[in-house]
C-alpha positions in Angstrom: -36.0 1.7 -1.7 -34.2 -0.4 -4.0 -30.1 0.6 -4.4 -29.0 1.3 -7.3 -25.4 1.0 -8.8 -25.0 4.5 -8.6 -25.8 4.7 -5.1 -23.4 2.0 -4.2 -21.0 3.3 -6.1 -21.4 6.9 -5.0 -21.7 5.7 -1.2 -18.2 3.3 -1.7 -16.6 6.7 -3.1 -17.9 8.5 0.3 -16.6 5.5 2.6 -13.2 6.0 0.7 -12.7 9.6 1.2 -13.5 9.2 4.5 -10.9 6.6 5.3 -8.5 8.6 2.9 -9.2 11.3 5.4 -8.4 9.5 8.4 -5.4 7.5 7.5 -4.2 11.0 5.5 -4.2 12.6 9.1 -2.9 9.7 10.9 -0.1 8.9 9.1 0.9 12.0 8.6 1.8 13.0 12.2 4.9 10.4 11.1 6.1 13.8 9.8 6.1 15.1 12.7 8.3 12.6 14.2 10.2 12.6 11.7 11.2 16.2 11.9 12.6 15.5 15.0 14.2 12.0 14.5 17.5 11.9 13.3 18.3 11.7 9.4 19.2 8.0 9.2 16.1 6.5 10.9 13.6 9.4 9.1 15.8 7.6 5.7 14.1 3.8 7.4 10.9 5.0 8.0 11.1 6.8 4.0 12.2 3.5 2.7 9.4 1.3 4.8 6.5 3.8 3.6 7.8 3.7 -0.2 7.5 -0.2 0.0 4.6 -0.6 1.8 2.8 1.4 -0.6 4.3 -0.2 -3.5 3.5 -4.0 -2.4 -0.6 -2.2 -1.7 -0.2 -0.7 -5.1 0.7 -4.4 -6.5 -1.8 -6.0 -4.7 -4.3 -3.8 -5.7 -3.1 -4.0 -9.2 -3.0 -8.2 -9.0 -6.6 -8.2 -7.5 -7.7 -6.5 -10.9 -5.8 -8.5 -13.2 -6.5 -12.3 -11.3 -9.1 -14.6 -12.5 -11.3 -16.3 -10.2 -10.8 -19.7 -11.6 -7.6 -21.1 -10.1 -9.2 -20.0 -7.0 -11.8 -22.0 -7.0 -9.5 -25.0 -7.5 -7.2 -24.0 -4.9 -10.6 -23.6 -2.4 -12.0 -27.1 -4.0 -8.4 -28.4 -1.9 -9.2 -26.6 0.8 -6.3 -24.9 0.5 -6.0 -21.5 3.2 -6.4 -18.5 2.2 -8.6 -19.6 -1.3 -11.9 -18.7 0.1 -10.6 -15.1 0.9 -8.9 -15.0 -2.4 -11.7 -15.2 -4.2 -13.4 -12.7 -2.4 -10.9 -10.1 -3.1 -11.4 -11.0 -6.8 -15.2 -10.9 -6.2 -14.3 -7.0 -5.1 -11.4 -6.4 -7.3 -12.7 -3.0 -7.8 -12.9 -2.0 -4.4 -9.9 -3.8 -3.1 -8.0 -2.0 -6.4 -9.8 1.4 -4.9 -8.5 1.2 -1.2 -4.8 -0.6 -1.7 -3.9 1.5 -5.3 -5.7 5.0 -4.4 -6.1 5.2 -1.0 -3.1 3.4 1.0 -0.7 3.8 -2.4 -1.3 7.3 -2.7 -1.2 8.4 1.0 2.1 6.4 0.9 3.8 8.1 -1.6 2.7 11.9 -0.2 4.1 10.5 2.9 7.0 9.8 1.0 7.5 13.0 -0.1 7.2 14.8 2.7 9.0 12.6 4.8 12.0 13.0 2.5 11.7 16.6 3.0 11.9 16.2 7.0 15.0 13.7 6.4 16.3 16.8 4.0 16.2 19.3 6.4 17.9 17.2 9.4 20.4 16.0 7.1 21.4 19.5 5.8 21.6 20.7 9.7 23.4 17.2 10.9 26.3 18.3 7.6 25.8 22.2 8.8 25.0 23.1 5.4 23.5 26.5 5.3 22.0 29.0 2.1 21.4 27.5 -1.1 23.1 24.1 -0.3 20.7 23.5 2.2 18.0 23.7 -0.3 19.7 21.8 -2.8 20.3 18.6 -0.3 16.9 18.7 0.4 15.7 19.1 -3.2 18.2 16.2 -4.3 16.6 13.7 -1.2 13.0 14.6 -2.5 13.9 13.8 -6.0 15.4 10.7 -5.3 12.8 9.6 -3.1 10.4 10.5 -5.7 12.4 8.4 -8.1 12.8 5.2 -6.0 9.2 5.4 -5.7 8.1 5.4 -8.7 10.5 2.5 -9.6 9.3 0.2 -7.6 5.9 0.5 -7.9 6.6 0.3 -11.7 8.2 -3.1 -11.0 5.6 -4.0 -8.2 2.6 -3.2 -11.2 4.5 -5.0 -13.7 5.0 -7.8 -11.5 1.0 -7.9 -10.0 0.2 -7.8 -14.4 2.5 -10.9 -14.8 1.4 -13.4 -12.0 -1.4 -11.6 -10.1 -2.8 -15.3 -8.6 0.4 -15.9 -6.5 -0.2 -12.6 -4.9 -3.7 -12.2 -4.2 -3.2 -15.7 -2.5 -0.5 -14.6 -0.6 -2.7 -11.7 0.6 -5.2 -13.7 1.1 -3.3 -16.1 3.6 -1.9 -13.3 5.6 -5.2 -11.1 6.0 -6.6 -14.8 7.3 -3.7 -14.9 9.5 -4.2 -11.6 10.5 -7.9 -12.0 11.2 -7.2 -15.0 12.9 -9.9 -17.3 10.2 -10.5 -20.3 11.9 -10.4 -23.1 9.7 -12.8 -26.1 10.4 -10.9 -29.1 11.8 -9.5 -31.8 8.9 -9.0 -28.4 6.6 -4.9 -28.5 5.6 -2.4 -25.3 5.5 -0.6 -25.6 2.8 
């Protein structure tokens, strides 16, 4: 039976929740943790989660925006990482999916509920009690909330600007990461 676009689609949007799922679960045992970690690193881990999903965001946002062309120059001088980036161009719409919805989103949940953890152990560390309590942990959500939103503003407008710098640079780490073996004589620039 032949595949339609539908059926792609509709399967991609299945694969999707179920990773949401399972990262959604994952990550958030961090909560846990951080509910018994003391305010200052639960404020670390908040800060690392709001900019990891804010460079994913970007990236997913650059890998929309980025033509394929300077690309193909870049992999016509072997450059690393060019092959790669034009395959996340190739699958802008998937890559946009997973980095933007998936790992951007669960980041910023995580966010939220991690500033309300860091909230509730700073309001016991300052032995704040009654409404006080509530408004310290009100005030951390907010800001948190704020900051994120911020810098994923400034991470989109950024990815909109110069998209190509960034889906390379992607492109060269998840090569890294992946340990891509590049065929002797190729360069690393």
């Amino acid at each position: 039976m032949k595949r339609t676009p539908w059926r792609r689609a509709i399967r991609f949007a299945l694969t999707v929740a179920g990773l949401s799922f399972v990262l959604g679960g994952v990550f958030d045992t961090s909560t846990v943790f951080l509910n018994h970690a003391l305010w200052f690193i639960g404020a670390i881990a908040i800060l690392v989660i709001v900019v990891v999903g804010a460079l994913f965001d970007m990236l997913g946002v650059a890998a929309a925006v980025a033509s394929e062309t300077p690309f193909h120059a870049m992999a016509s001088k072997r450059l690393f990482g060019a092959r790669r980036a034009i395959s996340i161009v190739r699958n802008a719409e998937r890559v946009s999916s997973i980095c933007s919805d998936v790992i951007g989103d669960i980041a910023g949940v995580l966010s939220g509920a991690g500033a309300l953890a860091v909230g509730a152990q700073l309001s016991s560390t300052m032995h704040v009690t009654s409404w006080h309590r509530e408004l310290v942990i009100i005030l951390l959500t907010a800001l948190t909330t704020a900051m994120t939103v911020a810098v994923k503003a400034i991470g989109k407008t950024l990815a909109i600007r110069v998209p190509t710098p960034i889906v390379l640079t992607a492109a060269r780490i998840a090569d890294s990461v992946l340990f891509y073996r590049r065929s002797p004589g190729r360069s690393r620039r």
